[in-house]
C-alpha positions as a printed Julia matrix, in Angstrom:
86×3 Matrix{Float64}:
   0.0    0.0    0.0
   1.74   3.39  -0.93
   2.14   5.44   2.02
   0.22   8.26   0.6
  -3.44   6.24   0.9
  -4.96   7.73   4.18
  -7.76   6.65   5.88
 -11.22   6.75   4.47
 -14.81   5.96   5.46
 -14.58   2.34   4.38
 -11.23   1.53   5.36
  -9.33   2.4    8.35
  -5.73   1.62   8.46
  -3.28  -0.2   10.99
   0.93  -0.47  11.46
   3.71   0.07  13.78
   5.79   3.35  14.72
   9.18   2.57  15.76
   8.87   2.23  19.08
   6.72  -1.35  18.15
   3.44   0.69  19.49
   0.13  -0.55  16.97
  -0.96   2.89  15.21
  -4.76   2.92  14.34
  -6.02   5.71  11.92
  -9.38   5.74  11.35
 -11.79   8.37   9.47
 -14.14  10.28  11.92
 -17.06  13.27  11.83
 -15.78  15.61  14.85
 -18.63  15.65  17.43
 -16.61  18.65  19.36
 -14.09  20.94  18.86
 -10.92  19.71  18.86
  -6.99  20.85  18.05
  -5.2   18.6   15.78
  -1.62  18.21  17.4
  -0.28  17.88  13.91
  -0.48  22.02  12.75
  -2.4   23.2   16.03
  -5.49  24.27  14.11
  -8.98  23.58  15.02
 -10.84  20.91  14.03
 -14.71  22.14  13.82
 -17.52  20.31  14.92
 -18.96  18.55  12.18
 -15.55  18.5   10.25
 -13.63  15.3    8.39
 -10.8   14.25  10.25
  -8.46  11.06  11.73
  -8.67  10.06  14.73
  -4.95   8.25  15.59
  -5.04   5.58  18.7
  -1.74   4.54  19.73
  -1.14   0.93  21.78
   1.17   0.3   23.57
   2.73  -2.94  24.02
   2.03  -2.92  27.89
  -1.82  -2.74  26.75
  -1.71   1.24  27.46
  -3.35   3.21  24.66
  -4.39   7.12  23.84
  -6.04   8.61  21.17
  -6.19  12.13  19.19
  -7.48  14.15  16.56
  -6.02  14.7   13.58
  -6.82  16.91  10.28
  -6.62  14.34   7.18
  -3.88  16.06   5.51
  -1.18  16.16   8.27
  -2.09  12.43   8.97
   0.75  11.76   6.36
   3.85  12.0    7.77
   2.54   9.44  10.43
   1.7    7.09   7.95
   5.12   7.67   6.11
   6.77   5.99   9.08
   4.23   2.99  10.01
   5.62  -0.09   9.08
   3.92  -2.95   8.01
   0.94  -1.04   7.22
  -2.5   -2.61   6.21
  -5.93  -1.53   4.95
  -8.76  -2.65   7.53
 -12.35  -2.78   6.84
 -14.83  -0.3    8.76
């Protein structure tokens, strides 16, 4: 899968950063505001965006709230990266 493919509303899309945590990225509808850590802008309510869960291999996980767009250099760096059915 070429690194540029993002996330879309019938696939989300799974891999691992470097430090062997499981990267989900999944296409969303914002609900409530948010700031997307990737440029700092907001993320309106009712807006297109990714929402990126990271787990840990200790079973520890987070989530945030991405604009599409500056998804990419994430997925740039996932490695074995795979399509997954919503």
């Amino acid at each position: 899968m070429p690194y540029s493919q993002l996330p879309t509303r019938r696939h989300s899309l799974v891999g691992t950063d470097f430090d062997d945590n499981t990267v989900e990225l999944k296409h969303t509808i914002s609900k409530q505001l948010y700031r997307c850590p990737g440029c700092r802008g907001p993320i309106q309510i009712g807006s297109e965006h990714v929402l990126v869960r990271i787990r840990h291999p200790d079973g520890e996980s987070y989530h945030q709230h991405w604009h599409r767009d500056c998804t990419r250099p994430i997925v740039r760096e996932l490695r074995g990266l795979r399509a997954r059915p919503v």
